[in-house]
N, C-alpha and C positions, 0 to 999 in steps of 0.2 A: 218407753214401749207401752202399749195398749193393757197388756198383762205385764204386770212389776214381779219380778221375782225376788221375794226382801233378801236373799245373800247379795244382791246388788245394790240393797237400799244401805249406805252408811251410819254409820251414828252419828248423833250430832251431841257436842261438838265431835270429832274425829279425838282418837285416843290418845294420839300424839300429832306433835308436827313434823314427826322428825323423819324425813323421805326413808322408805324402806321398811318401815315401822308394818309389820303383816297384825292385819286387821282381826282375818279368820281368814282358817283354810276347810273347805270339808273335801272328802275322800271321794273321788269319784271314777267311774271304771277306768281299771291300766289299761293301758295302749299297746303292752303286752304282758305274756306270760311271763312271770317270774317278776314283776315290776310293781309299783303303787302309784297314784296319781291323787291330783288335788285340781280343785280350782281355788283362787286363793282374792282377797281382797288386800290393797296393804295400801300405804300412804306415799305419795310422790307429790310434786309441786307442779304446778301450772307455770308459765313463761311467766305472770304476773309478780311470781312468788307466792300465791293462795294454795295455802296444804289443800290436796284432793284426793279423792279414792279413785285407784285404778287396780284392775281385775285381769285375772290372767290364770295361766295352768303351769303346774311343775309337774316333771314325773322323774324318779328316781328307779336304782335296784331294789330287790331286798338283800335283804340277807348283811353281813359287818361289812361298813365301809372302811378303807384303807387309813391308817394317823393322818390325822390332818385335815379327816372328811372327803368327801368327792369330789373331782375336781367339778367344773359347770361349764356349760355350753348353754346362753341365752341367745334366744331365738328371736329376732326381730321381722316379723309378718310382712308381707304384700297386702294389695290394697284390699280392703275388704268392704268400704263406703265411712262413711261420716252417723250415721245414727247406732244407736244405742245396740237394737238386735242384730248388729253386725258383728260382734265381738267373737271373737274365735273360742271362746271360753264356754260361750251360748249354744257352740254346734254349725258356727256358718264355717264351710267349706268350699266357700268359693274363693278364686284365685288361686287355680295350680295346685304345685306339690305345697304341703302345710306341715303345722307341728304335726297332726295328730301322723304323719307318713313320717316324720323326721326324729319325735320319740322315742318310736321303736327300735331303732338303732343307733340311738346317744345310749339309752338304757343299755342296750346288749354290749356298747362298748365299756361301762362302767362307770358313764359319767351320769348326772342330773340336769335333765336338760327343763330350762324356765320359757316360759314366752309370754309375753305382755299383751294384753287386747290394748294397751294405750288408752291415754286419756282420752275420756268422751267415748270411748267403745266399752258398752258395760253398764256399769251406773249412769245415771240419768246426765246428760250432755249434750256438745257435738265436739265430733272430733276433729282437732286442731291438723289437721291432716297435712303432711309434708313440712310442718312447723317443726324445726331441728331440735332444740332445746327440749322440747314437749319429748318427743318420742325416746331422746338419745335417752333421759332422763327414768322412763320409764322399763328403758330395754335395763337398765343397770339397777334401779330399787329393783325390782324382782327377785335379784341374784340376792339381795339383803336380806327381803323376805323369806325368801325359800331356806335361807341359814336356820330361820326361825321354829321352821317345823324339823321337830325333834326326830321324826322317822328318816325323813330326806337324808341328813348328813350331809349335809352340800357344804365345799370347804370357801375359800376365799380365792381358789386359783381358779381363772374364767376368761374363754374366749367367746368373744360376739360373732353369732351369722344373722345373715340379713337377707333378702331379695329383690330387689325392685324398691316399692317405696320402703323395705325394709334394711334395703340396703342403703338409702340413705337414712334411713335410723340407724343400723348400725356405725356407720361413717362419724354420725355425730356423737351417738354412747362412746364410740373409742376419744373422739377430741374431749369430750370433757370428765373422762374419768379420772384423770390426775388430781378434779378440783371439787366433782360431784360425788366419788368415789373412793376416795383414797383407799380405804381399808379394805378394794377391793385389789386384787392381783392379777390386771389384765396383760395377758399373754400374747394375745395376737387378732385381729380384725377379717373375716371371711367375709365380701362383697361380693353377689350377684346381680349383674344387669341394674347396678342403682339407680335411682333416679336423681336428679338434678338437672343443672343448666334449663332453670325455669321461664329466662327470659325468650331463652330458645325454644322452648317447649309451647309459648305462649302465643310468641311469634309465627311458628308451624302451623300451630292448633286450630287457630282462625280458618285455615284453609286445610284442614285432616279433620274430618267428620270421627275418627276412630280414636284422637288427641283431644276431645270435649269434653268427655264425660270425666279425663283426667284433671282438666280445667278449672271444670265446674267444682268439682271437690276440692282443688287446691284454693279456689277463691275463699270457699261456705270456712273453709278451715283456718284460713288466716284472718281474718273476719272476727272469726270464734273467739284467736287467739292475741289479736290488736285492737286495741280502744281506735287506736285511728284511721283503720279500716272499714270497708263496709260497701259490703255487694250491690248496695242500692246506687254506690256510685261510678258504677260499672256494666251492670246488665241494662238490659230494654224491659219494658214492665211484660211484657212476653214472657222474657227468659224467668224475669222475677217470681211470673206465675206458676211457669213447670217448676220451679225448682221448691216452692210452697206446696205442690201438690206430691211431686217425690217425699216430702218430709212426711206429709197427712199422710201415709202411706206407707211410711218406714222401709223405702228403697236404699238398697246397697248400690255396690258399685257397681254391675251389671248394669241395674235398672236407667241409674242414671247415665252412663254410656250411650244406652240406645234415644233415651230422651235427646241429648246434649247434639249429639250426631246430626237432627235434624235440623239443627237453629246456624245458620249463617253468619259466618263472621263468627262460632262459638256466642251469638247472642248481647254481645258487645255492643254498647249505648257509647259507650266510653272504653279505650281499650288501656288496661292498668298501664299495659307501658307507658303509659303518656303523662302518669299520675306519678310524680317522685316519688311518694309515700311509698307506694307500691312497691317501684324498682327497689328502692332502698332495704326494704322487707324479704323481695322476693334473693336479691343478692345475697343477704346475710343467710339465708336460710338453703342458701346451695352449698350441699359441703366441701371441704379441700380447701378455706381462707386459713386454716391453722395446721400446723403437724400434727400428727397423732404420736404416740412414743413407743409403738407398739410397730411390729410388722405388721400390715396390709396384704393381703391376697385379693386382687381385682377377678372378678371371673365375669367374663361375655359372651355370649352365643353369636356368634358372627350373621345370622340368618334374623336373630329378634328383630320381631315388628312392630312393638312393643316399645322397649328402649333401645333405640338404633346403636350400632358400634361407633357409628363419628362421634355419639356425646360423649361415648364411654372415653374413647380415645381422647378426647378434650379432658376428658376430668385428670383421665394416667397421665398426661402429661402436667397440670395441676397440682398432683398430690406429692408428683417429684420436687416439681419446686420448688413448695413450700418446704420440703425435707423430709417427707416419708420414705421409710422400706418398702419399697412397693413390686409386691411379684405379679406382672400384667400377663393374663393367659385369655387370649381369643379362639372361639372354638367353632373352625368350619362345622357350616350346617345346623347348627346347634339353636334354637330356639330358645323363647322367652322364658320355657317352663324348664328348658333342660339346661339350664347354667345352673342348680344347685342338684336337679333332680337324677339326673346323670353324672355327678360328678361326688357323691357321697361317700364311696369308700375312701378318695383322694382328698377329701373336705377333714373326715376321719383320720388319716392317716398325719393329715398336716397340722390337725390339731392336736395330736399325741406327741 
């Protein structure tokens, strides 16, 4: 960012390597009454294996926490862009219902609810955006970190939500907690309108002026996050330029949306699906190739325009296959914002 705020500048070297490892947290206003809050720095891994700092917010009760600690509810975001002052930690509130609405009523329920800005949101980066391992990774150290602050009391029992591209990071935190997490005690998987089926998204996109600026982020992100990628081998020096001047500019996801919408073909010199590299990348990185060991709650707004129901519908039938508990619930009229936003007491109750 243009202004560096040093809680987001790390140490060098970094304290440990050991994913989870909380950096520093400092105190910043609850989200509600009766509650405490932080924004917290702590240590996760990049897809390379390179220890990295990633920045996010917990908020708990006060008052004794039950033996055992509190139980946890991590929060995995919708899209919020690919640069640094995009981070949810920082105060962006774009993209729908968010922690700072979702908070207030994990705290009132008793629990300590965490949520990650992910890698590349925060400290100086770019965010690996839609990249699985990245984010799954991030939505779970949090829950380690937040163990670390002594007021929180947060215990080791913990279910993941998610929404949109959070809810493919959720998706992914549940598949690899058995081997990134063990000492955590995941109970169960909350998905809203995930996103996935990239090849199909890619394929659409070209011809959805409102599917580009999804696009474009998921290219800048894989790029980010593979030595063998690279957006120069894919865009027109057109697209190359807007998407150099969104950066000089520190555009989020809106910005670049309306950018992307304009350019034809999504901007495409060369379109990835034609690039093995690519597919190979973009497949791995859609979730549902493994079981998760946990139950699954799928939630879709039947009306999203956003993430349509036919993908959703592709995945539920996906996540059976592979050997998930999967409870699929589609919801007439229901929109992009209202599949977690409308659905909170029952998100609550199914998490208890």
């Amino acid at each position: 960012g243009t202004e560096t705020d040093p809680f987001y500048v790390p140490p060098e070297p970094l304290p440990s390597e050991v994913p989870g490892t909380l950096i520093r947290a400092e105190a910043i206003d609850p989200f509600a009454e009766g509650s405490q809050a932080w924004r917290v720095l702590y240590v996760s891994q990049a897809v390379d294996g390179t220890p990295i700092a990633v920045s996010g917010m917990v908020a708990a009760p006060m008052g004794e926490p039950p033996a055992g600690g509190r139980d946890v509810v991590t929060w995995s975001h919708g899209t919020k862009g690919v640069v640094d002052r995009c981070a949810p930690s920082k105060g962006d509130r774009s993209g729908f219902h968010d922690f700072y609405d979702i908070a207030p009523e994990l705290v009132a329920a008793g629990y300590v609810g965490a949520s990650t800005d992910y890698e590349g949101l925060g400290p100086s980066g770019v965010h690996p955006y839609l990249v699985g391992p990245s984010e799954g990774r991030g939505v779970l150290d949090i829950v380690k970190a937040a163990q670390q602050i002594e007021e929180a009391r947060a215990g080791s029992r913990v279910v993941v939500w998610g929404r949109s591209q959070g809810g493919h990071g959720a998706l992914f935190a549940g598949e690899i907690a058995p081997t990134w997490a063990p000492e955590l005690n995941l109970h169960g998987v909350i998905i809203a309108a995930p996103a996935r089926e990239f090849q199909a998204i890619i394929q659409s996109g070209t011809l959805l002026p409102g599917a580009r600026g999804f696009i474009w982020q998921l290219a800048i992100g894989f790029d980010a996050a593979y030595a063998e990628l690279s957006i120069e081998d894919i865009f027109t020096a057109d697209a190359l330029g807007a998407i150099d001047t969104l950066f000089d500019e520190e555009a989020c996801g809106a910005e670049f949306g309306e950018v992307a919408a304009g350019f034809d073909g999504a901007g495409f010199e060369t379109n990835p699906l034609d690039l093995p590299a690519w597919v190979t990348r973009l497949d791995e990185n859609s979730p549902g190739n493994v079981p998760t060991s946990v139950p699954i709650w799928l939630i879709q707004g039947q009306a999203d325009m956003v993430v349509p129901v036919l993908l959703t519908n592709v995945l539920a039938q996906r996540l059976c296959e592979v050997g998930n508990q999967v409870e699929y619930e589609v919801l007439p009229g229901f929109g992009h914002d209202d599949s977690n936003r409308m659905k909170m007491a029952d998100m609550l109750a199914w998490t208890a």
